[in-house]
TORSE-990890 format. One record per residue (C-alpha): x, y, z; residue number from 1; residue in three letters. Coordinates in nm, 3 decimals, decimal comma. Example, Ala and Ser with C-alpha at 12.3 -4.5 7.8 and 13.67 -1.06 7.14 Angstrom:
BEGIN
{{1,230; -0,450; 0,780}; 1; 'ala'}
{{1,367; -0,106; 0,714}; 2; 'ser'}
END
This chain:
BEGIN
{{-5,559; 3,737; 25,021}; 1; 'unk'}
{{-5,868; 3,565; 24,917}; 2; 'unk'}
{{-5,925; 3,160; 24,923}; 3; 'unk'}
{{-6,168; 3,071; 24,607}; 4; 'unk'}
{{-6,434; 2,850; 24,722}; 5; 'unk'}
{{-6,620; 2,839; 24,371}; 6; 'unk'}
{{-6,267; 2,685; 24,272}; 7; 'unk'}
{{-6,075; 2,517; 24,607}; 8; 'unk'}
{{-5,768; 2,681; 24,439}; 9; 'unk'}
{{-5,574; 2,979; 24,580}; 10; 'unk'}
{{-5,711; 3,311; 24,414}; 11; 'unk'}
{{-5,459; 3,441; 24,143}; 12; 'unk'}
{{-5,376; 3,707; 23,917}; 13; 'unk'}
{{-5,376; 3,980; 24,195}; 14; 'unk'}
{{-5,187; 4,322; 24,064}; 15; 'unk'}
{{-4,818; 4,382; 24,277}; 16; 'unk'}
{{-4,798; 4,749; 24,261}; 17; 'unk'}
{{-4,427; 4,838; 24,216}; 18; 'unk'}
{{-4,314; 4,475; 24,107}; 19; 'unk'}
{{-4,040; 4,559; 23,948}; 20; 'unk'}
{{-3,906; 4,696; 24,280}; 21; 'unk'}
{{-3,910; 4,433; 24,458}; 22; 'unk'}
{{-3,635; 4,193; 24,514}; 23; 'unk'}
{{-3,663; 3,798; 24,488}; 24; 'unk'}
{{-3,586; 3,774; 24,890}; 25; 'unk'}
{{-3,910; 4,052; 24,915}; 26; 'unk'}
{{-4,088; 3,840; 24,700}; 27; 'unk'}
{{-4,058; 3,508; 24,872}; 28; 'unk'}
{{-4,185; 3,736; 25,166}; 29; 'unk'}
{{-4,444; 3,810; 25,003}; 30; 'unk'}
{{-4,576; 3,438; 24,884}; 31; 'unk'}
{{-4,515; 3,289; 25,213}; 32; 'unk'}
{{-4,729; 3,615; 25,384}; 33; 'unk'}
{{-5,004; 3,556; 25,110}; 34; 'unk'}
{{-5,010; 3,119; 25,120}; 35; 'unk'}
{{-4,981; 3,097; 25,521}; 36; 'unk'}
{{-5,216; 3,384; 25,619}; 37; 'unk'}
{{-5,613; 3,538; 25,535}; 38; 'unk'}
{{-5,821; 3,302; 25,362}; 39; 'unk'}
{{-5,520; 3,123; 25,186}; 40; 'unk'}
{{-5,418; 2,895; 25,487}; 41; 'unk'}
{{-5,724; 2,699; 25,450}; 42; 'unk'}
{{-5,600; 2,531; 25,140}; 43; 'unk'}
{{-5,239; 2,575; 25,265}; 44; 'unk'}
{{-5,378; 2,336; 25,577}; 45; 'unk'}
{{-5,521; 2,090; 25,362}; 46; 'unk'}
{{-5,214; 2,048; 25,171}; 47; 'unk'}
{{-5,047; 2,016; 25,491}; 48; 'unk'}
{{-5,379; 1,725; 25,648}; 49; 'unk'}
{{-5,271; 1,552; 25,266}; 50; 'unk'}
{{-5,593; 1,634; 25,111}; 51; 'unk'}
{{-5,406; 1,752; 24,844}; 52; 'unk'}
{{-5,091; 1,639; 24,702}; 53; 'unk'}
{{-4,788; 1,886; 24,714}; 54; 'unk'}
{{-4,713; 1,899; 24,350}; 55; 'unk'}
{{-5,093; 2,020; 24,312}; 56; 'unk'}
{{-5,018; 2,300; 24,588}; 57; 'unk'}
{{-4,674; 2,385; 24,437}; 58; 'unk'}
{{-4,864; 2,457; 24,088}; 59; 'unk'}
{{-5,128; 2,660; 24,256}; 60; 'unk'}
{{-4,843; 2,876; 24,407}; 61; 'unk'}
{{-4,629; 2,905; 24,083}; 62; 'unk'}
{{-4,950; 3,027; 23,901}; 63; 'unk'}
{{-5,004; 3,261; 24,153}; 64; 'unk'}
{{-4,602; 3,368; 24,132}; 65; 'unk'}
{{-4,670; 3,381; 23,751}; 66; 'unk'}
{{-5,015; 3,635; 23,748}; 67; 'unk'}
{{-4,864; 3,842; 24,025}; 68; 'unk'}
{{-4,518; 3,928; 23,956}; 69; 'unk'}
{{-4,270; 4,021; 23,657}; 70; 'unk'}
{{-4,074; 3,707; 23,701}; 71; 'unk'}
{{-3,945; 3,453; 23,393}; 72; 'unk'}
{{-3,994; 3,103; 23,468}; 73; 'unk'}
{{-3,683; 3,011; 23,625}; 74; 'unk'}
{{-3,750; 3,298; 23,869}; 75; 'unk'}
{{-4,080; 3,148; 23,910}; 76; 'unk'}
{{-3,935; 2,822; 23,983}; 77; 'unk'}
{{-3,666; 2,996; 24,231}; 78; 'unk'}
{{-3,873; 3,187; 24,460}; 79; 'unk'}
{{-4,114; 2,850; 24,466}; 80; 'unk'}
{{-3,777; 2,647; 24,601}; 81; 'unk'}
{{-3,750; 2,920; 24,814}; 82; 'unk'}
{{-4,087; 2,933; 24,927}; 83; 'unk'}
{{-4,088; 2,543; 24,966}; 84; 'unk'}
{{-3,782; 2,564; 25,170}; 85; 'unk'}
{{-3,961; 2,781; 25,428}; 86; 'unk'}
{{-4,302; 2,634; 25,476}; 87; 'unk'}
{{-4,151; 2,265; 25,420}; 88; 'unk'}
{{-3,827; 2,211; 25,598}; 89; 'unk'}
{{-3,604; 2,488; 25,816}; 90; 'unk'}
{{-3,543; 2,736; 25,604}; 91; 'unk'}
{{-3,167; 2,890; 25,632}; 92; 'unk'}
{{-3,058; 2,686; 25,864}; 93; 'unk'}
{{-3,152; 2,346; 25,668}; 94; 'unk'}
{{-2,745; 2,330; 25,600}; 95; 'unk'}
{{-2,698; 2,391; 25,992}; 96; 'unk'}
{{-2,938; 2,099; 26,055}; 97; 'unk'}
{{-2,753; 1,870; 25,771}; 98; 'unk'}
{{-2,415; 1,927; 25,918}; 99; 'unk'}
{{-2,314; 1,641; 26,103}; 100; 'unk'}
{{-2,070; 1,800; 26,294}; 101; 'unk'}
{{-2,326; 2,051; 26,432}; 102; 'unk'}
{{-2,491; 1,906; 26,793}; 103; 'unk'}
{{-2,687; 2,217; 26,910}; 104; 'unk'}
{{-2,825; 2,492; 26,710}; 105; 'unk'}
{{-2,951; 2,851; 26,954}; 106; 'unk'}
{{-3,127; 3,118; 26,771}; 107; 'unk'}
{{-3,112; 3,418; 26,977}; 108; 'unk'}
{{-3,244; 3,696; 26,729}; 109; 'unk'}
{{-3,235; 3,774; 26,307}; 110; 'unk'}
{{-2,890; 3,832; 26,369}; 111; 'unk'}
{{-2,753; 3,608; 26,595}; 112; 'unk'}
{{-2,764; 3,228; 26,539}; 113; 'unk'}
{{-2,501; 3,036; 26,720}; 114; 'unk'}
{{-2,434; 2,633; 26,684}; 115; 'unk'}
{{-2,216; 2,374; 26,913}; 116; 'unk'}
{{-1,986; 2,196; 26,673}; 117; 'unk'}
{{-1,827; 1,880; 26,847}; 118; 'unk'}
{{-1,843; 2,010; 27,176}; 119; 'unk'}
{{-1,734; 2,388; 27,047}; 120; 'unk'}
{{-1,965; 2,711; 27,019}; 121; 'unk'}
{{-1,947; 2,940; 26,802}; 122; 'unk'}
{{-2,151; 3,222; 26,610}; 123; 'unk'}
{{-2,287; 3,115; 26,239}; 124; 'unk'}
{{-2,264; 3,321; 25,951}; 125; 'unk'}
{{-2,646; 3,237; 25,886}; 126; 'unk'}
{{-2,863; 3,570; 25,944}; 127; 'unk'}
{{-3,202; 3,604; 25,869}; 128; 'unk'}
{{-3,341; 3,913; 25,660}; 129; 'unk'}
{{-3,479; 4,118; 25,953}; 130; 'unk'}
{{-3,702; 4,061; 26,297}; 131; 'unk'}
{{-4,019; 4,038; 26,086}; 132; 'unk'}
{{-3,893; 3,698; 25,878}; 133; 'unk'}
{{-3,684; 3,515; 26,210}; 134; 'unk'}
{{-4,080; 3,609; 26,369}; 135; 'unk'}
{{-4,213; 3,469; 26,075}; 136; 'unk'}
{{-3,986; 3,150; 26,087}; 137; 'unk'}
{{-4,055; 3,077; 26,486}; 138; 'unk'}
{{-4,440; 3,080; 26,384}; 139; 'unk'}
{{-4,402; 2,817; 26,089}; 140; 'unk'}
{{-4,199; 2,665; 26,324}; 141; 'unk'}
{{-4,453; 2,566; 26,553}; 142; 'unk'}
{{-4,707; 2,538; 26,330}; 143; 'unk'}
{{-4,501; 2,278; 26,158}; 144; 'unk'}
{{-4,485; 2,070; 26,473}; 145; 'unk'}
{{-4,853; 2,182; 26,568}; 146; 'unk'}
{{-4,766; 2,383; 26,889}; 147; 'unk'}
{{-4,947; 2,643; 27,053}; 148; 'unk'}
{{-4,729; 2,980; 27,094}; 149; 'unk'}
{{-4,974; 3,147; 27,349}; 150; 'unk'}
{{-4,885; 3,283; 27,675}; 151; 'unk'}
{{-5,014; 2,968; 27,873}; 152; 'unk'}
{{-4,722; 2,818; 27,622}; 153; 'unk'}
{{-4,478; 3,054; 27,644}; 154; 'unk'}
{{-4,205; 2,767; 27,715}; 155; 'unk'}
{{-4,268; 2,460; 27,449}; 156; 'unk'}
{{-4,040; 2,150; 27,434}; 157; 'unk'}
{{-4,106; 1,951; 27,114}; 158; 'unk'}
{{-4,000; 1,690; 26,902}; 159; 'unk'}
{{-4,000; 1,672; 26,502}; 160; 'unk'}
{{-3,907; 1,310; 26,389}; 161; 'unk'}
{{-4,020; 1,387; 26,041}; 162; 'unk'}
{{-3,674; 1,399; 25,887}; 163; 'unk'}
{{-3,495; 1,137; 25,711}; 164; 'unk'}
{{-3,171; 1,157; 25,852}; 165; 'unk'}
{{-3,212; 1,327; 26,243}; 166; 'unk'}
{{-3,447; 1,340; 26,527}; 167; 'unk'}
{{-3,505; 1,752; 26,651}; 168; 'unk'}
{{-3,574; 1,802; 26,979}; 169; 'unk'}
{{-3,671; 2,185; 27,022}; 170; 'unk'}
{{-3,692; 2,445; 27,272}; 171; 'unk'}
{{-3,887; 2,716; 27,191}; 172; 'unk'}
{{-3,925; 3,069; 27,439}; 173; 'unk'}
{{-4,126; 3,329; 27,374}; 174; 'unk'}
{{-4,100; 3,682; 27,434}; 175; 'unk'}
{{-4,352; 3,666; 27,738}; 176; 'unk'}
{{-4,096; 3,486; 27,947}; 177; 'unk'}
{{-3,754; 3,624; 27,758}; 178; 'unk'}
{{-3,588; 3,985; 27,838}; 179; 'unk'}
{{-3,513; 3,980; 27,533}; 180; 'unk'}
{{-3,672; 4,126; 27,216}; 181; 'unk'}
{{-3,714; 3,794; 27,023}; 182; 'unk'}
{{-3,816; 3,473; 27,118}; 183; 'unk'}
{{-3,534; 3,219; 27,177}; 184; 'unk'}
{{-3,510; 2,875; 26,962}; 185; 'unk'}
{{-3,281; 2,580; 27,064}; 186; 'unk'}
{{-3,264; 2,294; 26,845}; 187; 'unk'}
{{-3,094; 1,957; 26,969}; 188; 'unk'}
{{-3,025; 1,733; 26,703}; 189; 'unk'}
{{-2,935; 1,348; 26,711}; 190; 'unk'}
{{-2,862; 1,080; 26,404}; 191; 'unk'}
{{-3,180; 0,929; 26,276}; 192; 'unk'}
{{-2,926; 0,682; 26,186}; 193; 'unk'}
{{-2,708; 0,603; 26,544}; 194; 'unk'}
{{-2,355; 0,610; 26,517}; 195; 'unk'}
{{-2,228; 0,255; 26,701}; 196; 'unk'}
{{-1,939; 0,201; 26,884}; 197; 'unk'}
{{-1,720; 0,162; 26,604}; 198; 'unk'}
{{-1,809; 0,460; 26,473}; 199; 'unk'}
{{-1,734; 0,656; 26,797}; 200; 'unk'}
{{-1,417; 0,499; 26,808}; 201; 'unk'}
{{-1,351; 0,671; 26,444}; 202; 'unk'}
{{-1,488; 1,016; 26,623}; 203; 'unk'}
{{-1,238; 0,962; 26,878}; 204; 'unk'}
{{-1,492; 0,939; 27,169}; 205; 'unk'}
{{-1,312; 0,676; 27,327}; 206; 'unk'}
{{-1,021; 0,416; 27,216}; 207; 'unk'}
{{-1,082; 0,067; 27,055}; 208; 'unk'}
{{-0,982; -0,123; 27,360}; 209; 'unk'}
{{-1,190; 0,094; 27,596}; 210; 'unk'}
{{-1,479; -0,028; 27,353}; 211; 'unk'}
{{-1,408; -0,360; 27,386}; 212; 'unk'}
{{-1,430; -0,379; 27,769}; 213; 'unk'}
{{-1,786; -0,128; 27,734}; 214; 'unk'}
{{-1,920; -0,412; 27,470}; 215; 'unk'}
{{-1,812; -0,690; 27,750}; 216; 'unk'}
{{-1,968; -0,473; 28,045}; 217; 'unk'}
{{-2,280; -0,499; 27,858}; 218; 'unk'}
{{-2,281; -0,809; 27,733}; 219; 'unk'}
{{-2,271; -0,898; 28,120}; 220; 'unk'}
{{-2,556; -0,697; 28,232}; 221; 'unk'}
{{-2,341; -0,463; 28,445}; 222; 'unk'}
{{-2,573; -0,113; 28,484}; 223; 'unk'}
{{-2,425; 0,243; 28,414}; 224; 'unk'}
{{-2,396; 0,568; 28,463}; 225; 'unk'}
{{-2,338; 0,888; 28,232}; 226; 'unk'}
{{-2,254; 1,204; 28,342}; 227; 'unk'}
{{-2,125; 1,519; 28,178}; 228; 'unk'}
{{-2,225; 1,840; 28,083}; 229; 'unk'}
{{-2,488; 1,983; 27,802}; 230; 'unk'}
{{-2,376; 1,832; 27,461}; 231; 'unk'}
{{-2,097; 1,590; 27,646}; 232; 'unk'}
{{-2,225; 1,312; 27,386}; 233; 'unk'}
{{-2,432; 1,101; 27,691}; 234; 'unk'}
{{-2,695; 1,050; 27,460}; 235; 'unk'}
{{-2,487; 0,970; 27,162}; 236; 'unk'}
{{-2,281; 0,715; 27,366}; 237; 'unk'}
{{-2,640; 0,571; 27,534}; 238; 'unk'}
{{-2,790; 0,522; 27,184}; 239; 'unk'}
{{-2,504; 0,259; 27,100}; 240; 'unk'}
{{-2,483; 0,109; 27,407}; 241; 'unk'}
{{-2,819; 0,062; 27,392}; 242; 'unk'}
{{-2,788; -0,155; 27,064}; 243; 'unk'}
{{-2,529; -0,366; 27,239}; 244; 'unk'}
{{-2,769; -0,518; 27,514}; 245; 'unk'}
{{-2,862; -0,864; 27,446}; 246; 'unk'}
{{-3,160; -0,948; 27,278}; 247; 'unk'}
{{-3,272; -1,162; 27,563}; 248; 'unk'}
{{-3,304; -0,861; 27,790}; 249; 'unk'}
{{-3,657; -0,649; 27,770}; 250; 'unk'}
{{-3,614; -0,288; 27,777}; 251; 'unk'}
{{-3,851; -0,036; 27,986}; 252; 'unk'}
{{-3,744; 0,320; 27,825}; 253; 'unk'}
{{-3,857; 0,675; 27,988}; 254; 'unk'}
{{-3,738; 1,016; 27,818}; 255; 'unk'}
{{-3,793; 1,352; 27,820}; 256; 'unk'}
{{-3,804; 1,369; 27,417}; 257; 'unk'}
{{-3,774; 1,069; 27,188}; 258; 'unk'}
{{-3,424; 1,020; 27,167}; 259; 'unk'}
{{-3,340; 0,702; 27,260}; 260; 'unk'}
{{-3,439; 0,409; 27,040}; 261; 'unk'}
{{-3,308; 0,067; 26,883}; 262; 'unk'}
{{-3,279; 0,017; 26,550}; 263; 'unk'}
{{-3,385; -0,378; 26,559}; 264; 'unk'}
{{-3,693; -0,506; 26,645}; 265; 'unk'}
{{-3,669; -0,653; 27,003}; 266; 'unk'}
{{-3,883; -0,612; 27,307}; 267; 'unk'}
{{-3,789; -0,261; 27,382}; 268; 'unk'}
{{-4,117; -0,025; 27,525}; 269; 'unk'}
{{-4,033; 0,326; 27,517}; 270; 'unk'}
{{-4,243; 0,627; 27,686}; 271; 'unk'}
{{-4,199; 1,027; 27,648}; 272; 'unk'}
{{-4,356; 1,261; 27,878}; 273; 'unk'}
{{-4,635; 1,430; 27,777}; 274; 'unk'}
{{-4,666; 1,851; 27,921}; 275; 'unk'}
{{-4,995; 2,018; 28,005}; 276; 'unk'}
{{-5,091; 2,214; 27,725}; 277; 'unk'}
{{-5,231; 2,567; 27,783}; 278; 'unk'}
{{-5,527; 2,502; 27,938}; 279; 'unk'}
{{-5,531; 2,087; 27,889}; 280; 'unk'}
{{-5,540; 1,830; 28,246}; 281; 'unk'}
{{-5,312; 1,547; 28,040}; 282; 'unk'}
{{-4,996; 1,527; 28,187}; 283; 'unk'}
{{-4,751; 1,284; 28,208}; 284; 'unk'}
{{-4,367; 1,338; 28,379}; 285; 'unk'}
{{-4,095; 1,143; 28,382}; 286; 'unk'}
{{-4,162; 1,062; 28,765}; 287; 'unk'}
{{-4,530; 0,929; 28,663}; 288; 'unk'}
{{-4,368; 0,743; 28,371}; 289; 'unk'}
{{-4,080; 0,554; 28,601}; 290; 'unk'}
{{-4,342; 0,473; 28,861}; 291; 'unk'}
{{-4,476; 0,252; 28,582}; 292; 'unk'}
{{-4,172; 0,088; 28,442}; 293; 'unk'}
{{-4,134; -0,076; 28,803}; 294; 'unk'}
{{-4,441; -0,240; 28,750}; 295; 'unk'}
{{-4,379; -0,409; 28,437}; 296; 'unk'}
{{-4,176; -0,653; 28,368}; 297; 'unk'}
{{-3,826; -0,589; 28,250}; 298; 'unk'}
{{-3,462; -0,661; 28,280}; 299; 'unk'}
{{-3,314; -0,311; 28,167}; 300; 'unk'}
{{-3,497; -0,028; 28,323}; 301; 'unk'}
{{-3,333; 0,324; 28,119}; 302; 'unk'}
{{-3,414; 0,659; 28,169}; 303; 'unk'}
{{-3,296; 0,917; 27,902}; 304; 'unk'}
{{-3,174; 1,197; 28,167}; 305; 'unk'}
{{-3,265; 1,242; 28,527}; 306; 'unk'}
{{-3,373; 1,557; 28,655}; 307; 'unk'}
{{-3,598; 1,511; 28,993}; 308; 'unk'}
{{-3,858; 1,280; 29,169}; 309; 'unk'}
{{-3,792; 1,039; 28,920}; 310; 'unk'}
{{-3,442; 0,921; 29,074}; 311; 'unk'}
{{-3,656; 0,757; 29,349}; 312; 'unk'}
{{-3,764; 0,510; 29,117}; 313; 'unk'}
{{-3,469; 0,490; 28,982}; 314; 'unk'}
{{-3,300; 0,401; 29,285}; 315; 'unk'}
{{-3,554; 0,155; 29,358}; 316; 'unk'}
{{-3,532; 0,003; 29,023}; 317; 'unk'}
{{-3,137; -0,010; 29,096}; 318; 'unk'}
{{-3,186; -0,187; 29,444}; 319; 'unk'}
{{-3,429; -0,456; 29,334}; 320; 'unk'}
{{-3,139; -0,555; 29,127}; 321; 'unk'}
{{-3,273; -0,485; 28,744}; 322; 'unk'}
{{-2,973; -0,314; 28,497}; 323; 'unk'}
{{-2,989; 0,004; 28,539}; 324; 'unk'}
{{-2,862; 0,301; 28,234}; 325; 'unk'}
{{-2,945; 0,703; 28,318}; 326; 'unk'}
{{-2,747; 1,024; 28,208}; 327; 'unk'}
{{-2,764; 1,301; 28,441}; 328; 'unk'}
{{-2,586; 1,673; 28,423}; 329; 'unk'}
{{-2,276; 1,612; 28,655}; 330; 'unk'}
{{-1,910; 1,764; 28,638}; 331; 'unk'}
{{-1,746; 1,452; 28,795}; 332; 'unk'}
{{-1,885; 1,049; 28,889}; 333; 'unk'}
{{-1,834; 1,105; 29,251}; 334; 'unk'}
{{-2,087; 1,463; 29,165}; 335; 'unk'}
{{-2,295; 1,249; 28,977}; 336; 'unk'}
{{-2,394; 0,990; 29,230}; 337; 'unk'}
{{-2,416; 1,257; 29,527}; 338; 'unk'}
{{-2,670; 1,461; 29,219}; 339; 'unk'}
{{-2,886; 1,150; 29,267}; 340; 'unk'}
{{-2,876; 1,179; 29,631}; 341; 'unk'}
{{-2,981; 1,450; 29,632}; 342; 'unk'}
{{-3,285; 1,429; 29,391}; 343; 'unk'}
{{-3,383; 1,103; 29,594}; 344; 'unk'}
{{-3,415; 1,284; 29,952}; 345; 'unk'}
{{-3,621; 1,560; 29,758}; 346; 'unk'}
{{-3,933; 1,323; 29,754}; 347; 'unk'}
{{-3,825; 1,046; 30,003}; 348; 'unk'}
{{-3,710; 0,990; 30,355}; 349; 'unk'}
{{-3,401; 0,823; 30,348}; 350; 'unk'}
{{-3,099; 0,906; 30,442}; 351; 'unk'}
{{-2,753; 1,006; 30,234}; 352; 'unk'}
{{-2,602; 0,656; 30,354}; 353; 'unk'}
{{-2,927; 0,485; 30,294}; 354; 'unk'}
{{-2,953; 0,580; 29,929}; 355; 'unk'}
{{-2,561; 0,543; 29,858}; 356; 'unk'}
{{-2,560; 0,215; 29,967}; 357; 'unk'}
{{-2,909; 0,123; 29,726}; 358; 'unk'}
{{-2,715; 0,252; 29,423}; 359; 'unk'}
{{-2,394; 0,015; 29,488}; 360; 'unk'}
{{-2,563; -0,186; 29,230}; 361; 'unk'}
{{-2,500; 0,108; 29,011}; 362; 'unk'}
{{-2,154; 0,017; 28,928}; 363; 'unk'}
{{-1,995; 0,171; 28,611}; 364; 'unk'}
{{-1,965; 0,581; 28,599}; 365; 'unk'}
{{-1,872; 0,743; 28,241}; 366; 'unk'}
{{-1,815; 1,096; 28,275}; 367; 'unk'}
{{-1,762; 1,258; 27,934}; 368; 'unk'}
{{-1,653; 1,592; 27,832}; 369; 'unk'}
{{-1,691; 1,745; 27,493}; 370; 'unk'}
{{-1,795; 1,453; 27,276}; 371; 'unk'}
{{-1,519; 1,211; 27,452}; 372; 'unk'}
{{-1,504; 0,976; 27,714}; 373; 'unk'}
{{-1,278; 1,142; 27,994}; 374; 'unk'}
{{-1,291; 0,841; 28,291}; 375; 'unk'}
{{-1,457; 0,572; 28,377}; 376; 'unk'}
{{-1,523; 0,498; 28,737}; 377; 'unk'}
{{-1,632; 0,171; 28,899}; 378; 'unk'}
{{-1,819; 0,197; 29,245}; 379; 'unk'}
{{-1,823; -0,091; 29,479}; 380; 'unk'}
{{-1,930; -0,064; 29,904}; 381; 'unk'}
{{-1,683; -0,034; 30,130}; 382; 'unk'}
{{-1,923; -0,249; 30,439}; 383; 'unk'}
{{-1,631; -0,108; 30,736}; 384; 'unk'}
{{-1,701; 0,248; 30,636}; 385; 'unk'}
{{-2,038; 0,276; 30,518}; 386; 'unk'}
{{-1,921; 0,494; 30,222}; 387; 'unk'}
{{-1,917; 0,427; 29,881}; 388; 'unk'}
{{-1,566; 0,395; 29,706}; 389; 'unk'}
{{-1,461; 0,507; 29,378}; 390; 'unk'}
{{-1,220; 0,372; 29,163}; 391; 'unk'}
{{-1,115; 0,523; 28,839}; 392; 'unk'}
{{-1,071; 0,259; 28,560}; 393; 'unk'}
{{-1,022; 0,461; 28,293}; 394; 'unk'}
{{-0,869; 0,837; 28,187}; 395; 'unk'}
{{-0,839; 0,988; 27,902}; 396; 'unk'}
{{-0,521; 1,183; 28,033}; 397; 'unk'}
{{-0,393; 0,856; 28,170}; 398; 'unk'}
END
């Protein structure tokens, strides 16, 4: 595998001992080994940088397809798609990632890739050709989205935004942290293009009149919310809420990945974290990043999902009376709210009663479960008790 400086071409016309042996799946194998590896991935990088156009790359590789192999030209042009596939999008699981149906994809080993369709899981018939090419795929992976698959990064949570039609948020675990014998890929997908209200109400996430009291909730600046498990659809149902907030409210956005967004132009600032990197110092949580959004100056202070020292400021943000969205992993509203509690008193002094009665504010609950809205619960203070009440507006079963 030699890269041609005289030329700045990839070196062709290589002899294949025992081509006629080899299958078109072994000889994809064998392009994407020769193009992404050695010498070669110099001028594979600078196609990538854009210091050379694709279609100039993808005749450098059919050439070499051409010199090296016994293959006619529509097998030369086959293994290239092929090739392309793999080094430019995801591979086998591109229809996985197209499906709209599909919320979570988990890659486990070669053999075992399992998806979440509308709330259900299930094994794929999608396989890869052995450990070597799932390996393989995991490396282009993160190259592809420029991550470092050391051991100081043996846990990487990325986000590829490159695609026309979904946002990826990945979760990628390597073997240094697994029991297993391969590393572990979870892909999260959400709509490029949001699905609104109306559309949920065609997905049967939640009726037409329940959408019409959400919009008016909004509308009014009332603060919310979302619990539910993994997949429930809180970020779904956020997303079109979101779009719903007047335009004469400003925005303050935190989240983990870049989920949330609005698909107008409007004063809406959002902020992702940013994780120490191997041996980098940069680092930015969600709890550094909701510190901040108290000090600007906004009406609608949203954070994607709460998981820890950030719920102070949310609380705070809550109490000072600004309208308030979060998701956080609950089974139930009253679980939800008593979640926060306890996240708050992890990094702050106050007291159960203290913080329940800051978050009275907080007054609409949506619990969803498996892509629906099951209740909604409204919160108010009962002053004789010192205890929050709940009352259940809303169910599903009801």
């Amino acid at each position: 595998m030699i890269f041609s400086a005289q030329k700045n071409v990839l070196r062709t016309g290589e002899s294949e001992q025992n081509a006629e042996a080899l299958t078109q799946e072994q000889i994809v194998e064998k392009v994407v080994d020769y193009v992404t590896s050695g010498f070669n991935v110099a001028r594979f990088n600078m196609c990538e940088r854009g210091e050379i156009s694709r279609e100039v790359f993808a005749g450098e590789v059919m050439e070499h397809i051409r010199s090296t192999y016994r293959v006619n030209e529509a097998q030369v042009r086959e293994i290239y798609g092929q090739f392309s596939r793999f080094v430019w999008s995801y591979y086998i699981i591109d229809g996985l990632i197209a499906d709209p149906d599909i919320s979570d994809i988990r890659i486990i080993d070669f053999r075992h890739v399992y998806i979440k369709r509308r709330g259900v899981r299930s094994l794929s018939d999608i396989r890869f050709q052995s450990e070597e090419d799932y390996e393989r795929f995991v490396e282009r992976v993160a190259l592809k989205n420029k991550v470092n698959m050391g051991n100081n990064n043996a846990i990487n949570i990325f986000t590829d935004k490159s695609l026309d039609d979904w946002i990826l948020r990945f979760n990628l675990s390597t073997r240094y942290v697994l029991s297993g014998n391969a590393p572990m890929l979870h892909i999260r997908k959400h709509a490029r293009h949001k699905k609104l209200l109306p559309r949920l109400v065609a997905d049967a996430m939640l009726p037409e009149g329940l959408a019409a009291l959400l919009m008016d909730k909004i509308e009014a600046g009332e603060s919310f919310l979302l619990c539910g498990a993994g997949s429930a659809g809180k970020t779904t149902l956020m997303n079109a809420m979101l779009e719903i907030i007047p335009d004469r409210f400003s925005i303050f956005c935190v989240q983990e990945a870049e989920e949330l967004f609005s698909m107008r132009a409007r004063e809406f600032c959002a902020y992702h974290i940013v994780d120490n990197r191997g041996e980098g110092k940069v680092r930015y949580t969600l709890e550094d990043i909701s510190r901040n959004g108290l000090l600007v100056d906004s009406d609608v202070y949203m954070i994607g999902e709460i998981k820890g020292g950030e719920a102070k400021d949310f609380l705070y943000a809550v109490h000072t009376g600004a309208i308030c969205y979060a998701s956080i992993h609950a089974n139930s509203p009253r679980d939800a709210y008593f979640r926060l509690v306890d996240y708050v008193k992890r990094s702050s002094s106050h007291s159960t009663e203290e913080i329940l009665f800051m978050l009275r504010s907080l007054k609409n609950c949506i619990f969803l479960k498996k892509y629906k809205i099951d209740t909604i619960t409204e919160i108010a203070w009962c002053d004789e008790k010192n205890e929050m009440l709940f009352k259940t507006i809303y169910s599903r079963e009801g």
